[in-house]
C-alpha positions as CSV (number, residue, x, y, z in Angstrom):
1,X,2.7,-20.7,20.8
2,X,3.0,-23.8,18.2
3,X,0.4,-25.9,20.5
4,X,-1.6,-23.2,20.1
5,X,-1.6,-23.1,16.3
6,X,-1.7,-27.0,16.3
7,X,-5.0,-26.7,18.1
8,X,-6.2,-24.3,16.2
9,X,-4.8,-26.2,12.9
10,X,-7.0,-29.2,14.1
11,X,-10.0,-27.4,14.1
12,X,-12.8,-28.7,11.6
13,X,-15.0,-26.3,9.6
14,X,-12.9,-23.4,9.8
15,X,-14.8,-19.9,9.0
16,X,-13.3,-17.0,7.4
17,X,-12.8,-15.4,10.9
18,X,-11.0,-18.2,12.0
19,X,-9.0,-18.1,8.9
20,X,-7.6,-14.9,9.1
21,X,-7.1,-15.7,12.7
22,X,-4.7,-18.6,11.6
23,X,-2.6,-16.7,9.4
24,X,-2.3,-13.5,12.0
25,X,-1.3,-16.4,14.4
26,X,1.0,-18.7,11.8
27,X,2.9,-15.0,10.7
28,X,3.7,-13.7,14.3
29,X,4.5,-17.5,15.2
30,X,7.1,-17.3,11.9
31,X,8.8,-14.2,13.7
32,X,9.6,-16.1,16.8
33,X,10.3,-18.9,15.6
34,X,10.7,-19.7,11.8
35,X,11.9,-23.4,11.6
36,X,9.8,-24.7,14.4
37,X,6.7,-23.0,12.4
38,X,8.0,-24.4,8.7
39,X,8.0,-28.3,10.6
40,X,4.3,-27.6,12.3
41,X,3.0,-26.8,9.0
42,X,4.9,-29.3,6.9
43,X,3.6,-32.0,9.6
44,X,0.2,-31.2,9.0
45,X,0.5,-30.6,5.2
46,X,2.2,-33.7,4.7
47,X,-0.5,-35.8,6.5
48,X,-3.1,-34.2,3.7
49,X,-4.3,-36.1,0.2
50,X,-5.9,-34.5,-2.7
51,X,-7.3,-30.9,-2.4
52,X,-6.4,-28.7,0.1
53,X,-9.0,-27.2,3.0
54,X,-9.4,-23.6,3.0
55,X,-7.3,-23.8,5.8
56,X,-5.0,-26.2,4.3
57,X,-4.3,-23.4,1.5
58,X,-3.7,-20.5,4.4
59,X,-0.8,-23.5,5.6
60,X,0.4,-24.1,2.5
61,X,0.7,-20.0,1.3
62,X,2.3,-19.3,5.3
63,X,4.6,-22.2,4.9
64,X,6.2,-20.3,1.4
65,X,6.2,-17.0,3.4
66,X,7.5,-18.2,7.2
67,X,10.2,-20.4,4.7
68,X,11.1,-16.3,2.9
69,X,10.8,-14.4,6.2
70,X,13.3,-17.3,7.6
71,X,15.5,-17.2,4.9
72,X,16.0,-13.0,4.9
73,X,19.6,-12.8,5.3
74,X,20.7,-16.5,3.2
75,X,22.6,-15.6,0.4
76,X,20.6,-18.8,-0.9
77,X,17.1,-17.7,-0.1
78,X,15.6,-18.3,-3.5
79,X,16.8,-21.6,-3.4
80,X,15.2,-22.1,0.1
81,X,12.1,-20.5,-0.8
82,X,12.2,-22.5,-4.2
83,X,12.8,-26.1,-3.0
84,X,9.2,-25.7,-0.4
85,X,7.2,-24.6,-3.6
86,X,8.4,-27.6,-5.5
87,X,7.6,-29.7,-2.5
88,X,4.0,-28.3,-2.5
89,X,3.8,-28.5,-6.3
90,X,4.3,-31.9,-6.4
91,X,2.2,-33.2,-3.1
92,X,-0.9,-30.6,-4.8
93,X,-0.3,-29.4,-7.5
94,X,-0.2,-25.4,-8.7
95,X,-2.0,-24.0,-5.6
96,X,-2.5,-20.2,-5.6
97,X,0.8,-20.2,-2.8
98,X,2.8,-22.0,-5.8
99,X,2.3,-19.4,-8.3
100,X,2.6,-17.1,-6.2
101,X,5.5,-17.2,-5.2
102,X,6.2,-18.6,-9.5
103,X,5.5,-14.8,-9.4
104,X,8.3,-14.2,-7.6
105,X,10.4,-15.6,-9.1
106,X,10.1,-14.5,-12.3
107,X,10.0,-10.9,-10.9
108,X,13.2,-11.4,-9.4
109,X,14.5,-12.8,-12.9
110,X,13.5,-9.6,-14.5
111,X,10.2,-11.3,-16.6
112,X,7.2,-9.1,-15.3
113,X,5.0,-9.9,-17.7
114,X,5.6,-13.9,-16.8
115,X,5.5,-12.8,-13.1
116,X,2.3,-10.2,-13.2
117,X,0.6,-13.5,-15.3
118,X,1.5,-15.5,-12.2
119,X,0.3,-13.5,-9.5
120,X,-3.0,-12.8,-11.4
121,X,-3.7,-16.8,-12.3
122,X,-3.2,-16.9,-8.4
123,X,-5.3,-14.6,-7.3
124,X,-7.9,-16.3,-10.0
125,X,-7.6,-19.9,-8.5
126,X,-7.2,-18.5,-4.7
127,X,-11.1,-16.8,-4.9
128,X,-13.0,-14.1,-3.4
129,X,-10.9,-14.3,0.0
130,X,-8.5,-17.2,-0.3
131,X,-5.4,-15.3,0.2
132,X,-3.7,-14.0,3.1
133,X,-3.4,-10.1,3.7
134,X,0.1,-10.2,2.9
135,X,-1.1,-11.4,-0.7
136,X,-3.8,-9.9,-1.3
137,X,-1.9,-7.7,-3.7
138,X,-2.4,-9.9,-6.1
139,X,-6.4,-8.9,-6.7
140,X,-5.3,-5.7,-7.8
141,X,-2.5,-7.1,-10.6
142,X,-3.6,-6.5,-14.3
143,X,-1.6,-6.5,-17.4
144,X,1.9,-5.3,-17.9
145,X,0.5,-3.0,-21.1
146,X,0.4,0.7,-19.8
147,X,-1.7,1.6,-22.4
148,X,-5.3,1.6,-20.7
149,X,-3.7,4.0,-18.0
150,X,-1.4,6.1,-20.6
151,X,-4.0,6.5,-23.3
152,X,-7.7,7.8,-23.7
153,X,-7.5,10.5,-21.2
154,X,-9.0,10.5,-17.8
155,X,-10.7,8.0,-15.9
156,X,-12.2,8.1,-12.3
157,X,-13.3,5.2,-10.1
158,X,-17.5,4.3,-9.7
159,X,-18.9,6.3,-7.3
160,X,-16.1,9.9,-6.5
161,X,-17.6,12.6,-8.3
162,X,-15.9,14.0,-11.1
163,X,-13.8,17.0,-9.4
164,X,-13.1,17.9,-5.6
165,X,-14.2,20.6,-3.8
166,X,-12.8,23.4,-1.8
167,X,-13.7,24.7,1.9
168,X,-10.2,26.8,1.9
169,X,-7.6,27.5,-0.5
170,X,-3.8,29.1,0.8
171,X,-3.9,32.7,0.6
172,X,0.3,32.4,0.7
173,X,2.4,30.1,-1.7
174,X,5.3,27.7,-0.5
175,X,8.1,25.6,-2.1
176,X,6.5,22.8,-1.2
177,X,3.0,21.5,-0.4
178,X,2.3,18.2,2.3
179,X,-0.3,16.0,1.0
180,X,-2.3,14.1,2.9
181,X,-6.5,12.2,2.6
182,X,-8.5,10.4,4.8
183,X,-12.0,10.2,5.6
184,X,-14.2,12.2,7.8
185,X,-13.3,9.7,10.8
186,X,-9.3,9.5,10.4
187,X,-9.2,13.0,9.9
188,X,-10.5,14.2,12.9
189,X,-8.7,12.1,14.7
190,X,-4.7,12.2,13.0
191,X,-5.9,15.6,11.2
192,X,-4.5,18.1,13.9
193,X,-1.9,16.2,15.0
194,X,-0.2,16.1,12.0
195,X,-0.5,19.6,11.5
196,X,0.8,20.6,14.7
197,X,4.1,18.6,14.3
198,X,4.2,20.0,10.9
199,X,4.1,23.5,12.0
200,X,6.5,23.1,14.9
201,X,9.3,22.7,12.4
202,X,8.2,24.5,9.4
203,X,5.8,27.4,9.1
204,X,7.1,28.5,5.6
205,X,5.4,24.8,3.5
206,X,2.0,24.6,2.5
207,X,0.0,21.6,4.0
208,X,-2.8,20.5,2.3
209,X,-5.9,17.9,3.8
210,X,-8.1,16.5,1.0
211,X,-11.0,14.7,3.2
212,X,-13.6,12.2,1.3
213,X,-17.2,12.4,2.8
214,X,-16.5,15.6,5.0
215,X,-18.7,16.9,8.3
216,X,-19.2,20.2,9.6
217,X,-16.9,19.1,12.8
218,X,-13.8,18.6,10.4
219,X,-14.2,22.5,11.1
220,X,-12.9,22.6,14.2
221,X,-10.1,20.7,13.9
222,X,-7.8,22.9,12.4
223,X,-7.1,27.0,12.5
224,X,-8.7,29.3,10.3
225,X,-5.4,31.7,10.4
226,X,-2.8,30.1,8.7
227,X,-2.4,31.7,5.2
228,X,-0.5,28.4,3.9
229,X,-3.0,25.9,4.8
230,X,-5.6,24.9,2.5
231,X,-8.2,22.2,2.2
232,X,-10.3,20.2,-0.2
233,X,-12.9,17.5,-0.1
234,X,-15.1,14.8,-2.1
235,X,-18.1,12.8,-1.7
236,X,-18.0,9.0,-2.4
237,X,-20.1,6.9,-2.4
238,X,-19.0,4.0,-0.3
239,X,-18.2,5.0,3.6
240,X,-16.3,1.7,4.2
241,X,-14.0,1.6,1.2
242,X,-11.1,1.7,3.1
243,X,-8.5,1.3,0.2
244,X,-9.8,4.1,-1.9
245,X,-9.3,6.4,1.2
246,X,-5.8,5.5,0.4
247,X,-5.2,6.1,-3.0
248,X,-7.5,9.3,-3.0
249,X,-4.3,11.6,-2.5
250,X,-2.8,9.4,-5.7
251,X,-6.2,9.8,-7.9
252,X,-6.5,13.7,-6.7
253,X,-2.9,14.8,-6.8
254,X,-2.7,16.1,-10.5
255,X,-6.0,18.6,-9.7
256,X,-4.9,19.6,-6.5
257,X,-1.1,20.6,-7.8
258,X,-3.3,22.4,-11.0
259,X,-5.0,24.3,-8.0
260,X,-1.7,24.6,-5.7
261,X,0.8,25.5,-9.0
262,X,3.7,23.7,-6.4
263,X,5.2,20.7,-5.7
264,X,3.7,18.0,-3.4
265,X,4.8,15.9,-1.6
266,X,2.5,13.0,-0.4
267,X,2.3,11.3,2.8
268,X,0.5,9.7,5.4
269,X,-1.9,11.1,7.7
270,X,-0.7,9.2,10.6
271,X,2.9,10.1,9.8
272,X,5.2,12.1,12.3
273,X,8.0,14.3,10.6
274,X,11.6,14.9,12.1
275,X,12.7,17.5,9.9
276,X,10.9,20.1,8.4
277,X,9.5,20.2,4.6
278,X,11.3,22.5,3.1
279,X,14.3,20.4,4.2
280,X,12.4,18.4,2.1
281,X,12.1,20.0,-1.1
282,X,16.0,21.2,-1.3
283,X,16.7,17.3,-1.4
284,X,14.6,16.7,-4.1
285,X,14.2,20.0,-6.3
286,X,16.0,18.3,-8.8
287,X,14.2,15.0,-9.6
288,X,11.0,14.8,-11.4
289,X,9.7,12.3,-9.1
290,X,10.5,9.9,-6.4
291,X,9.4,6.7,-4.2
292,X,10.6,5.1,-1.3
293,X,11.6,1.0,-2.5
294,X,12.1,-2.1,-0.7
295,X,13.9,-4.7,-1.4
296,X,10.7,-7.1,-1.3
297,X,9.2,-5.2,-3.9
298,X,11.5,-7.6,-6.0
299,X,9.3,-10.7,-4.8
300,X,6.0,-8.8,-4.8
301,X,5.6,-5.4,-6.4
302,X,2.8,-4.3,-4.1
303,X,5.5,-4.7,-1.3
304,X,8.0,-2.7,-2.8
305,X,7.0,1.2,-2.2
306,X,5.9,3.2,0.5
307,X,2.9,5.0,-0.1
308,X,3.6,7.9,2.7
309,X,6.7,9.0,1.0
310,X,6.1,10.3,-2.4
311,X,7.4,13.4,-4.3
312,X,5.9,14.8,-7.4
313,X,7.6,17.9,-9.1
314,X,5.9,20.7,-10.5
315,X,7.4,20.2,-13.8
316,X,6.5,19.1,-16.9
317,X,7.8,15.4,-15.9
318,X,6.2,15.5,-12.3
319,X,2.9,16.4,-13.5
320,X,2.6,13.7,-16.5
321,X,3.1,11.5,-13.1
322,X,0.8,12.9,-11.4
323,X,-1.5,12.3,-14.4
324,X,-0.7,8.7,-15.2
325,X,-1.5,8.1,-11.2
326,X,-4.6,9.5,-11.7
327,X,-5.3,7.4,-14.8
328,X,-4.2,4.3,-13.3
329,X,-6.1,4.5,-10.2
330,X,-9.6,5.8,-12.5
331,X,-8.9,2.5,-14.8
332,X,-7.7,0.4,-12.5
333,X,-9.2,0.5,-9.1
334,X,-12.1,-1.9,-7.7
335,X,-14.5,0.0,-5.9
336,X,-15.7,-1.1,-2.5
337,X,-13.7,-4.1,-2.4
338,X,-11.4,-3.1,0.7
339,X,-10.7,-6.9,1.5
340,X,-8.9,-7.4,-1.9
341,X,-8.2,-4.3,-2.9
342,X,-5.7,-3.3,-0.1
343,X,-2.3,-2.7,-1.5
344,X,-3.6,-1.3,-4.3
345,X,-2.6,2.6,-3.6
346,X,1.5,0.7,-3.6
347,X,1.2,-1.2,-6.6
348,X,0.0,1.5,-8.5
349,X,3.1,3.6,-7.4
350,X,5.6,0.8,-8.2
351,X,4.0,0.9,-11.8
352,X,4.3,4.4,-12.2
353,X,7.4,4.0,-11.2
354,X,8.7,1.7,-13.3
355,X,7.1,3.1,-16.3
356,X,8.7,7.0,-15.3
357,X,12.2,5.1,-15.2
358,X,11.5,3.6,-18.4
359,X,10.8,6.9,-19.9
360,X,14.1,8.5,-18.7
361,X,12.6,10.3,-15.9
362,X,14.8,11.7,-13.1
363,X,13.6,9.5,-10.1
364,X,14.7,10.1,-6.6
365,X,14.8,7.0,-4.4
366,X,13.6,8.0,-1.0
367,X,14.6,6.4,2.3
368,X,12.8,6.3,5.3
369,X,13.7,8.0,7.6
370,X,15.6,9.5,4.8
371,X,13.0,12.4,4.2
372,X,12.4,12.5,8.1
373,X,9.0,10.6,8.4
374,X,8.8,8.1,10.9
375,X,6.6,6.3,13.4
376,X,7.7,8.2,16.2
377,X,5.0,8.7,17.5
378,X,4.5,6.1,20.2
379,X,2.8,2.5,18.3
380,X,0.0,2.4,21.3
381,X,-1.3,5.7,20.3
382,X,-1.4,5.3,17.0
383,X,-3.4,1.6,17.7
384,X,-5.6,3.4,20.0
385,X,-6.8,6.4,17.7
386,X,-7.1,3.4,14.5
387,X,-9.3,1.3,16.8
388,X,-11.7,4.0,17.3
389,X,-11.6,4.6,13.7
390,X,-14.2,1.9,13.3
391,X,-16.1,3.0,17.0
């Protein structure tokens, strides 16, 4: 494996294809083996002078992240992850991987504002595609002021028209309502199955799908009988934006609980559940909201929720959630940008959560499996339906 990446290290005039195939390569080859990878790179960085290659930057940002993967379970991994940024730093000066992971550290210090202004000059000095997916969080980071999401009332992204509409609402109320959007493609191929394993434990929860750009054959893809299903859609204007498929169910949540008058609670498409919903909402009946957090969101806040395990009350507190989602993603999101903009949909929950805790909201964390979703379902399906996505 690490002859391979020196080859492919060694290779002059690397393209953006090759790029990303570098880091894919460099992150798998971290797993494996993460002090074997941290020497290959240092070897070839340490051979460099002056400004670093495009692919000398992918080495430098993989050689701060394989050093933090390495590291996970060192009581001193700051230090670890600290003392190869300085060792950049000084060889190169402030590349976009050194304030970075500046970033991170002030996150972890408890100075966001510091930290956002880190990972936002990185993302300036990094370009249009000089960071790694892993990183690419960073694109979406704005300001620490919550004021142009809190204040001025409500925004939508370019190109989603103003309010959704409806091919079926539920003729029968639950305690709780599902929540889940894709596009035409993902729903017809995750659409059904989610229902299905949905109703095999629960038939007395609502499930609602919210599809953007909709065809007649999303018709046949689920009954027409049952009384607690309902359905809504939207046209937008760009088919490929992946990222606002995402962050739809965030941006659309507030209308669709108006419409629903019940609590939601928001997940994946491509989810599988092990216990039923309203298992569900008897957990969490008393918190106004809650997220799923990981402990990396304290290096990176767009790695820190999960954005298939979401609850939003229907209470006075759950909805102004619901609303400041909606807000954020209208004044916040870049549209057709799916390259940069992944993540997104995950930093905009960490922020509303961190502002709803800040407020005195009652916050639920949620673990995974927690709430009973999982990845059950076996990884090669799931691979094989997401290929076709694109087919």
């Amino acid at each position: 494996m690490l002859d391979q990446l020196d080859q492919l290290i060694r290779e002059s005039h690397l393209d953006q294809r090759t790029l990303a195939l570098l880091s894919y390569e460099l992150h798998w080859a971290s797993r494996n083996d993460c002090a074997g990878t941290v020497n290959l790179i240092k070897q070839h960085l340490g051979g460099q002078r002056g400004s670093l290659t495009p692919a000398g930057q992918r080495l430098a940002l993989q050689l701060l992240d394989t050093t933090w993967r390495g590291a996970r379970n060192d009581p001193r991994r700051r230090e670890a992850v600290a003392a190869e940024r300085d060792w950049l730093a000084n060889r190169f000066g402030e590349l976009p991987a050194v304030l970075l992971y500046r970033g991170a550290e002030a996150m972890l210090s408890g100075q966001r504002a510091d930290a956002f202004a880190f990972y936002m000059q990185a993302a300036n000095e990094a370009g249009e595609s000089g960071l790694s997916r892993m990183y690419v969080g960073a694109y979406s980071v704005r300001s620490t002021d919550v004021r142009d999401w809190t204040e001025g009332g409500p925004k939508k992204p370019i190109g989603c028209q103003k309010q959704i509409s409806w091919l079926c609402k539920p003729l029968e109320k639950g305690k709780i309502c599902v929540l889940v959007a894709a596009d035409d493609a993902y729903f017809q191929k995750f659409g059904r199955l989610l229902y299905e394993n949905l109703r095999s434990l629960d038939r007395s929860s609502q499930i609602h799908f919210h599809i953007i750009n909709w065809s007649d054959d999303c018709l046949r893809v689920l009954p027409g009988n049952d009384r607690r299903l309902s359905i809504s859609h939207e046209i937008y204007r760009y088919v490929r934006d992946y990222t606002y498929f995402a962050a739809a169910r965030f941006f659309r949540a507030l209308e669709i609980m108006n419409h629903l008058n019940v609590p939601l609670y928001i997940t994946d498409i491509d989810n599988k559940f092990r216990a039923s919903a309203s298992d569900i909402f008897e957990e969490l009946r008393d918190h106004d909201a809650g997220f799923r957090f990981q402990e990396n969101g304290y290096w990176f806040p767009w790695w820190g929720p999960s954005a298939g395990n979401t609850w939003l009350n229907y209470n006075a507190e759950g909805m102004i959630a619901a609303e400041w989602l909606r807000d954020y993603v209208g004044s916040r999101f870049v549209v057709n940008k799916p390259a940069r903009t992944w993540w997104f949909d995950q930093l905009a929950l960490n922020e509303i959560q961190n502002h709803a805790r800040n407020c005195g909201y009652r916050i639920a964390d949620l673990g995974q499996p927690h709430l009973a979703v999982s990845v059950a379902r076996p990884r090669s399906e799931i691979t094989d339906l997401k290929s076709k996505r694109r087919a």
